[in-house]
C-alpha positions in Angstrom: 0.1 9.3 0.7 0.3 8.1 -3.2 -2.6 9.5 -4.7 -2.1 7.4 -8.1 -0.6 4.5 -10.0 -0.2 3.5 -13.5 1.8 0.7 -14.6 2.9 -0.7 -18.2 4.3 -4.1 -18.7 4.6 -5.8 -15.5 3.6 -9.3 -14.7 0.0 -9.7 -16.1 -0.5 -6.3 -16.4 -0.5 -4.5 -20.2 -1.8 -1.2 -18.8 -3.4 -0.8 -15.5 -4.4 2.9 -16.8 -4.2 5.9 -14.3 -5.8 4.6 -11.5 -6.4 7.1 -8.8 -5.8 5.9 -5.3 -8.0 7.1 -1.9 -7.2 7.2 1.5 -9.0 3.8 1.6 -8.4 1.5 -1.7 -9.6 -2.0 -2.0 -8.6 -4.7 -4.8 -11.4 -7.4 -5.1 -11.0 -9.7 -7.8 -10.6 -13.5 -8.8 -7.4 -15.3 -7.8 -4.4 -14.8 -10.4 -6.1 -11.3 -11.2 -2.7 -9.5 -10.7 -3.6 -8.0 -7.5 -0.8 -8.9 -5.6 1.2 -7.7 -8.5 0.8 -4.1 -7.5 2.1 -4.6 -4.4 4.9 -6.4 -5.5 6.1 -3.5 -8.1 6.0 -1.1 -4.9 8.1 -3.3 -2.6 10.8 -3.7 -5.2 11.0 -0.2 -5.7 11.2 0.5 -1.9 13.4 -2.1 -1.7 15.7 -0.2 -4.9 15.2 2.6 -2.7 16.9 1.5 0.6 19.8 -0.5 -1.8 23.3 0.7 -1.4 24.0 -0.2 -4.7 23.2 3.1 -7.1 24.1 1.6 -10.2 21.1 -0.7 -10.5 17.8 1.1 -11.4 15.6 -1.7 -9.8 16.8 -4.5 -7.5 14.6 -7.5 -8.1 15.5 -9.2 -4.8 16.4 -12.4 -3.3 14.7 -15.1 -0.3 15.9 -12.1 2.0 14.3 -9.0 0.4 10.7 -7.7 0.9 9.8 -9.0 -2.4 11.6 -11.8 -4.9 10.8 -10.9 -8.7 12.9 -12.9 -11.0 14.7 -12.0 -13.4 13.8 -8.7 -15.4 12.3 -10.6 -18.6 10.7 -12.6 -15.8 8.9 -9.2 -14.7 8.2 -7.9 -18.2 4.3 -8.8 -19.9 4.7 -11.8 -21.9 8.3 -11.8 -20.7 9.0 -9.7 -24.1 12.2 -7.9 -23.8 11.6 -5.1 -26.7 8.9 -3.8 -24.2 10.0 -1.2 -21.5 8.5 -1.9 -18.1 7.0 1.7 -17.5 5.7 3.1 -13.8 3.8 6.2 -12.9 3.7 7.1 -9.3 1.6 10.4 -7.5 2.2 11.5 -3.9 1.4 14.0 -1.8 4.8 14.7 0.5 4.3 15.7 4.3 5.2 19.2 3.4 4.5 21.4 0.5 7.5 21.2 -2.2 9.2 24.3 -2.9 11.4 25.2 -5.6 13.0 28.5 -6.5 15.7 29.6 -9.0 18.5 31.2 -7.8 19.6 32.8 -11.3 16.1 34.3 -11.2 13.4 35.4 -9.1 11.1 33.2 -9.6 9.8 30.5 -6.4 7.0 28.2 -6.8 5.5 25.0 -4.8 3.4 21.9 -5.2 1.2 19.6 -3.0 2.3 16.9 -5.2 4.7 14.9 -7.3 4.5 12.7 -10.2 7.2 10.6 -11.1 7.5 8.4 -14.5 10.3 6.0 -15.4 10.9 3.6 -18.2 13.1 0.5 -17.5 14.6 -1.4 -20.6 16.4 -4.4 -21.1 20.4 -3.5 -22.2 22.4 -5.8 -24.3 22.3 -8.4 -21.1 18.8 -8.3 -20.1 19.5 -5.7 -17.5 16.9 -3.1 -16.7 18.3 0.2 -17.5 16.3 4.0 -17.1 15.1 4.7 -20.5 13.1 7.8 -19.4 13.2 9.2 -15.7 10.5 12.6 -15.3 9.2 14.3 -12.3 6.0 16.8 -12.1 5.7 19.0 -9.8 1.7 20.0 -9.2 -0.2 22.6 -7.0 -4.2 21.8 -6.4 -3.7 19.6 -9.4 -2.0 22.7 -12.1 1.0 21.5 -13.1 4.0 24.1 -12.4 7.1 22.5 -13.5 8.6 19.1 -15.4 11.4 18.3 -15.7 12.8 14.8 -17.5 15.3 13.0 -18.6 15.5 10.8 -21.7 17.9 8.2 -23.8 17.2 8.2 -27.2 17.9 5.0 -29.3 21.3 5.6 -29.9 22.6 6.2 -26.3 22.6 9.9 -25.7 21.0 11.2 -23.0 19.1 14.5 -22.4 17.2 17.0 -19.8 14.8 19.1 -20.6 12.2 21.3 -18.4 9.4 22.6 -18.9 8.1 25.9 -16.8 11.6 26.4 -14.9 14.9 27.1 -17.0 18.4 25.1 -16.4 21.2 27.4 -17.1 24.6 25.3 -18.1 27.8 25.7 -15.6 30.5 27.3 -17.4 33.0 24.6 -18.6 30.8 21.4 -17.5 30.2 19.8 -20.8 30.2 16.6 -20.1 27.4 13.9 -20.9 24.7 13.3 -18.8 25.4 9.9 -16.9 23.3 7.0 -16.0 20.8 7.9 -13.1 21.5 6.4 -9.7 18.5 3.7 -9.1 15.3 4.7 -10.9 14.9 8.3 -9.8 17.9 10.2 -8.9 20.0 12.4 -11.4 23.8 11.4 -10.0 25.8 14.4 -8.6 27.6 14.8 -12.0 25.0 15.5 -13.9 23.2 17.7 -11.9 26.5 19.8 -11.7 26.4 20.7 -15.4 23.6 23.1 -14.2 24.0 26.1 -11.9 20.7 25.8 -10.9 19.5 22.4 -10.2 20.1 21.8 -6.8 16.1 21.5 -6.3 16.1 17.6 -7.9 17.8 16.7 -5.2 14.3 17.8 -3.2 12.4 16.0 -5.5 14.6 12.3 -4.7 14.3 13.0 -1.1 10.9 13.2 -1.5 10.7 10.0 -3.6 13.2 8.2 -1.3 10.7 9.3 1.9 7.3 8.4 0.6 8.9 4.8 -0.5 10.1 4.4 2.8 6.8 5.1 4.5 4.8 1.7 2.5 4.8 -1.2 4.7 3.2 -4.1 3.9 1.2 -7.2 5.5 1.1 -10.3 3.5 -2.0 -12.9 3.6 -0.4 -14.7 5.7 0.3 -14.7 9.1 2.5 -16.1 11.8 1.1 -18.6 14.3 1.0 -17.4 17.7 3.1 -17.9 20.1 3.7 -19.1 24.4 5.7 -16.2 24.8 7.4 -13.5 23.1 10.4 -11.7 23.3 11.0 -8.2 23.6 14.1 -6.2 24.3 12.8 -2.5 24.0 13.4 -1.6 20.5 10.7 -0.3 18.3 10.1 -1.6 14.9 9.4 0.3 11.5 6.2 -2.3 11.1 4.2 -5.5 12.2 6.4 -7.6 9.1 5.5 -8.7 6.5 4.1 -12.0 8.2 3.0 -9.7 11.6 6.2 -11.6 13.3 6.6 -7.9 15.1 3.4 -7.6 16.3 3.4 -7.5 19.7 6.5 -5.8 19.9 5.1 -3.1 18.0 2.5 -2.6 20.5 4.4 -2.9 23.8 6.6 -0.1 22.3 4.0 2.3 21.1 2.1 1.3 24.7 5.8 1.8 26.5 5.9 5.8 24.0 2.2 6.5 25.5 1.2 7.0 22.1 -3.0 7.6 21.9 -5.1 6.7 19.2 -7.9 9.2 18.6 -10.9 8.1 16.3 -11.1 11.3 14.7 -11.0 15.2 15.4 -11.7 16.4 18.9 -12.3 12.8 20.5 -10.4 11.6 23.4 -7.3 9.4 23.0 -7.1 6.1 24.0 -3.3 4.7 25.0 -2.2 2.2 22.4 -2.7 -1.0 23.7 -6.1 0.4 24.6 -7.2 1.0 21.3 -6.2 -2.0 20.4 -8.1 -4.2 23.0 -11.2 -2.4 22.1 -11.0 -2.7 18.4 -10.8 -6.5 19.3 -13.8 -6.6 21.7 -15.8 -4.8 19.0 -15.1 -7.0 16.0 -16.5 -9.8 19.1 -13.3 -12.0 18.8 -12.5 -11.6 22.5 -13.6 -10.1 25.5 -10.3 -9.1 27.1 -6.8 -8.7 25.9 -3.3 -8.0 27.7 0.0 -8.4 27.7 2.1 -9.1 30.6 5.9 -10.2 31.4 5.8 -13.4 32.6 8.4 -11.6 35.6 9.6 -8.6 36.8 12.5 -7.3 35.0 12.2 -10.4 32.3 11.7 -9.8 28.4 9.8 -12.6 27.6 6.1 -11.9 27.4 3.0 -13.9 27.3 -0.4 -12.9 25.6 -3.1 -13.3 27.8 -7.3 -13.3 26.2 -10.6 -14.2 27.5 -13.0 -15.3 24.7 -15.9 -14.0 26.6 -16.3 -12.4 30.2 -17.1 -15.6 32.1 -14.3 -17.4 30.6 -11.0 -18.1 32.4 -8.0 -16.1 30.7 -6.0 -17.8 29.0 -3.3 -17.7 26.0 -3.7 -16.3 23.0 -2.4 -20.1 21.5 -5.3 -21.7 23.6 -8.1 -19.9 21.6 -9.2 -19.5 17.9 -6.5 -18.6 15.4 -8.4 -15.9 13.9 -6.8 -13.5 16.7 -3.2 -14.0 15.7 -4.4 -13.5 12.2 -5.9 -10.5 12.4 -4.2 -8.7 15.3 -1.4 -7.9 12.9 -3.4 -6.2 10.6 -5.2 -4.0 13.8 -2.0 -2.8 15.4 0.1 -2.1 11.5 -3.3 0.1 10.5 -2.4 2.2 14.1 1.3 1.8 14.4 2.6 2.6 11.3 3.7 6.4 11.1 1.8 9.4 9.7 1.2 10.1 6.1 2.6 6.1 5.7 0.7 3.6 3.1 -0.4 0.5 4.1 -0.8 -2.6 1.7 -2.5 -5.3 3.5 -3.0 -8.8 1.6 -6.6 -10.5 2.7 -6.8 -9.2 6.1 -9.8 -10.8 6.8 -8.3 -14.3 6.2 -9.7 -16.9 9.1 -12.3 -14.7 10.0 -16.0 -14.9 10.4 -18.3 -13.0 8.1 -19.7 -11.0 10.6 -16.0 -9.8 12.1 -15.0 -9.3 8.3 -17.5 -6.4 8.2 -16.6 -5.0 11.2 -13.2 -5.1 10.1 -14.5 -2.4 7.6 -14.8 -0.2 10.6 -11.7 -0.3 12.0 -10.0 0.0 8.9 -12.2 3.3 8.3 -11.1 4.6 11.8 -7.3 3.9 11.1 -7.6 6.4 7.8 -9.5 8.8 10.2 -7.3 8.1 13.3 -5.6 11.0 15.0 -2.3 11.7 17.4 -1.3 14.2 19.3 -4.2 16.4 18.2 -3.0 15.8 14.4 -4.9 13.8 11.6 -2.3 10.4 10.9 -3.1 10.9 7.2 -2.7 7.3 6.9 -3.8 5.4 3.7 -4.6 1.1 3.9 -4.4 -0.1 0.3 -6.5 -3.4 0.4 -6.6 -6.9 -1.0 -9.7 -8.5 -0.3 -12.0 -11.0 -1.2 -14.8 -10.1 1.0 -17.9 -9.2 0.3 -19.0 -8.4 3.2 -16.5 -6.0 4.0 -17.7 -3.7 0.7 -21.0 -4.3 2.5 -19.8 -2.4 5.6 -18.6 -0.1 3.6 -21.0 0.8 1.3 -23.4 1.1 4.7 -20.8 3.9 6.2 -21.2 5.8 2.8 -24.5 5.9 2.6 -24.1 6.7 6.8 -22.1 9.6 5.7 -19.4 7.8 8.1 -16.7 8.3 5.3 -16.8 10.2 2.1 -17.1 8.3 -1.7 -14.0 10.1 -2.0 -11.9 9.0 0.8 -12.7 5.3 -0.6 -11.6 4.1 -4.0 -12.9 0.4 -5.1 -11.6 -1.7 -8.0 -11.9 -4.9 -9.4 -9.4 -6.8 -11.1 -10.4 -9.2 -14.0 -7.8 -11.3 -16.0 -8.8 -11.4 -19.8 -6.9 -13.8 -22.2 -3.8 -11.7 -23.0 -3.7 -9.6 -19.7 -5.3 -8.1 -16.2 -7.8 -5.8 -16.6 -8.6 -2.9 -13.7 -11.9 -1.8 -13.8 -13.1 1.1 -10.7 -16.1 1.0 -9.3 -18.5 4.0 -9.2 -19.5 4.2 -5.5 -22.3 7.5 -4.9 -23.4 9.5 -2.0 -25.5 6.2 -1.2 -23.1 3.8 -0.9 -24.5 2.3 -4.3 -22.1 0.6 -6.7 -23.3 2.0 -10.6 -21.2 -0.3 -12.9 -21.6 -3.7 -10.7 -19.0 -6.2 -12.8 -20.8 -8.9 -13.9 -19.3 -12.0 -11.9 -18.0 -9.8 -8.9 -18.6 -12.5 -6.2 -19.3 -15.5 -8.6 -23.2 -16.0 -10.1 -24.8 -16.1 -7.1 -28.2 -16.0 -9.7 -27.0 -19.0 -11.3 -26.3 -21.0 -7.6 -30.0 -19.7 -6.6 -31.8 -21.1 -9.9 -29.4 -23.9 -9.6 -30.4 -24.8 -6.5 -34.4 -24.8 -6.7 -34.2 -26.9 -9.6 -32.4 -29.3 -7.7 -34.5 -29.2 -5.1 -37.7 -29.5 -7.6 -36.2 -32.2 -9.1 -35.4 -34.1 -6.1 -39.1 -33.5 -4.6 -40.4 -35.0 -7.9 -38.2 -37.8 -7.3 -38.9 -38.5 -3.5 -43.3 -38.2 -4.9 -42.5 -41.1 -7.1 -40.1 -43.0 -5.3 
């Protein structure tokens, strides 16, 4: 689960600051705010992160990646090549981190790890690690750093800070380029006798990268039928195109959803079908083959009980859009992060607030008698989803902590990310002026119009 973000130089961003990241995060903001940006910066380094190319420290992608960037200048603020694109990531791996020296007997452990990097342009506009550091914490104390660094003129260093490298006898040669973003290569870890341990530390980076999955805004149509062979898939897509297969094959695994510590589990497709009758977009849900021992399936609804069951393309599109975003907040494995682009998109206000509900219950959702750890980083434009969930704070349904709320401005030379203070109450302290427009200036507006047009219809 990444705990925080910070970055430097990227898109519309200057300085997002250190922006600490909940269990439960949601972007509001205008459109062109840099929102999607975020995202964007941690698909391509996912994406870097699956490569099979080491040499390049950030693979920008192509029409066939998870996300397209550009060019690297294309990337940078202002598209100013003297500035360094600069990233600071926290997460808290699945298991504690241990390191321990084997020249000395020394052994410590962290909850979480930091990682900074600085990406400059070389002579051909190529990004190229400038600075690459990892920080290992414990209950937020810092234990060990180590990082590496190229000055101006080319040579590289590492240096660490609470933990001591000891040189291999006769391996002076220079440090070498780091593979991707966040990996020392082989070679230079073998000029130390006792470095083995940053090799935990990529792992780690390389895992919690794998385990973000994203939904964009927008979604696939439905479809008559759909076809599915068996296999499971890492996600829903990125356009929910793996929906439905994602649910036959957590329903086919007799996976159950629990709502939160001690409750009973509901099979997969279960949970699913209910979330969907509570949001009040249907009143029954299933999925059937259309034969025995065929792999084409159809999705069959009922808007409301009385109602003849039909398919999911005969009724409102706001099911297709939305049923993506319900099974990737269950499906997707423990301890992943979700970034989800407007979920609420097509939907009615009143299912957009108790879409803040099921999104709360995903966070808190349980398996096998173990919390999912799960964390939904959303874009929204809703207001009446931070209605819900201001309600279920002040409910004491979810904890101020397990939410984190920010909204993105864009000034005249860059975004701006401002958080908002939610309390025990559910009460926002610093509300942005502008958050959901001047709905004071639309209300005046209006009832001088409507004065105006009474003193007209009098003398008319």
């Amino acid at each position: 689960m990444l705990t925080s973000l910070r970055i430097q130089n990227f898109k519309a961003w200057k300085d997002t600051g250190l922006t600490p990241l909940a269990p439960l995060t949601v972007l509001f903001g205008a459109n062109s705010s840099g929102k999607s940006s975020l995202g964007h910066l941690l698909l391509a380094l996912k994406q870097t992160a699956m490569s099979t190319d080491r040499r390049r420290p950030l693979q920008l992608g192509d029409d066939r990646s998870l996300v397209e960037l550009g060019t690297f200048q294309e990337c940078l603020h202002n598209h100013d090549l003297t500035q360094s694109l600069n990233f600071e990531l926290g997460w808290r791996p699945d298991e504690p981190l241990a390191v321990s020296d084997p020249l000395a007997a020394r052994h410590m452990q962290g909850d979480e790890l930091q990682l900074e990097v600085s990406l400059a342009a070389d002579e051909n506009a190529q990004p190229r690690v400038a600075r690459l550091a990892y920080m290992l914490c414990d209950g937020g104390t810092p234990q060990m750093r180590l990082s590496y660094e190229r000055n101006e003129a080319g040579v590289a260093s590492l240096q660490s800070e609470g933990y001591t490298l000891k040189r291999s006898a006769g391996h002076d040669w220079p440090l070498q380029e780091p593979d991707k973003f966040y990996r020392l290569s082989d070679r230079s870890r073998a000029r130390y006798e006792n470095a083995g341990f940053v090799s935990d530390f990529a792992l780690s980076t390389e895992a919690m990268l794998h385990g973000i999955h994203h939904l964009g805004p927008l979604r696939d149509s439905p479809r008559r039928l759909y076809v599915w062979s068996g296999d499971a898939p890492e996600d829903v897509g990125q356009r929910g195109e793996r929906a439905i297969a994602a649910l036959l094959a957590a329903t086919q695994q007799e996976r159950r959803i629990a709502e939160g510590p001690g409750q009973p589990g509901r099979r997969f497709d279960a949970c699913i079908a209910q979330w969907l009758q509570r949001l009040g977009i249907i009143s029954s849900f299933a999925i059937r083959p259309i034969a025995e021992g065929r792999k084409e399936y159809e999705v069959m609804v009922r808007t409301h009980p009385q109602a003849n069951e039909v398919k999911i393309t005969d009724v409102g599109f706001g099911i297709s859009q939305i049923l993506p975003a319900l099974v990737q907040a269950f499906y997707c494995p423990r301890n992943a992060t979700v970034w989800m682009e407007q979920p609420e998109v097509h939907l009615h206000s009143q299912v957009q607030a108790e879409l803040a509900d099921a999104l709360i219950a995903a966070v808190q959702a349980h398996e096998h008698g173990q919390p999912r750890n799960v964390q939904i980083i959303v874009e929204s434009h809703s207001e009446h989803m931070l209605n819900r969930l201001q309600r279920r704070i002040a409910e004491g349904k979810i904890a101020p902590g397990d939410v984190a709320v920010y909204f993105c401005r864009r000034s005249e030379t860059s975004s701006e990310l401002e958080p908002l203070k939610l309390n025990a109450y559910g009460e926002i302290e610093n509300w942005p002026e502008h958050f959901f427009g001047d709905e004071m200036a639309d209300i005046a507006a209006r009832t001088r119009a409507a004065m105006l047009r009474r003193r007209q219809d009098r003398q008319s």
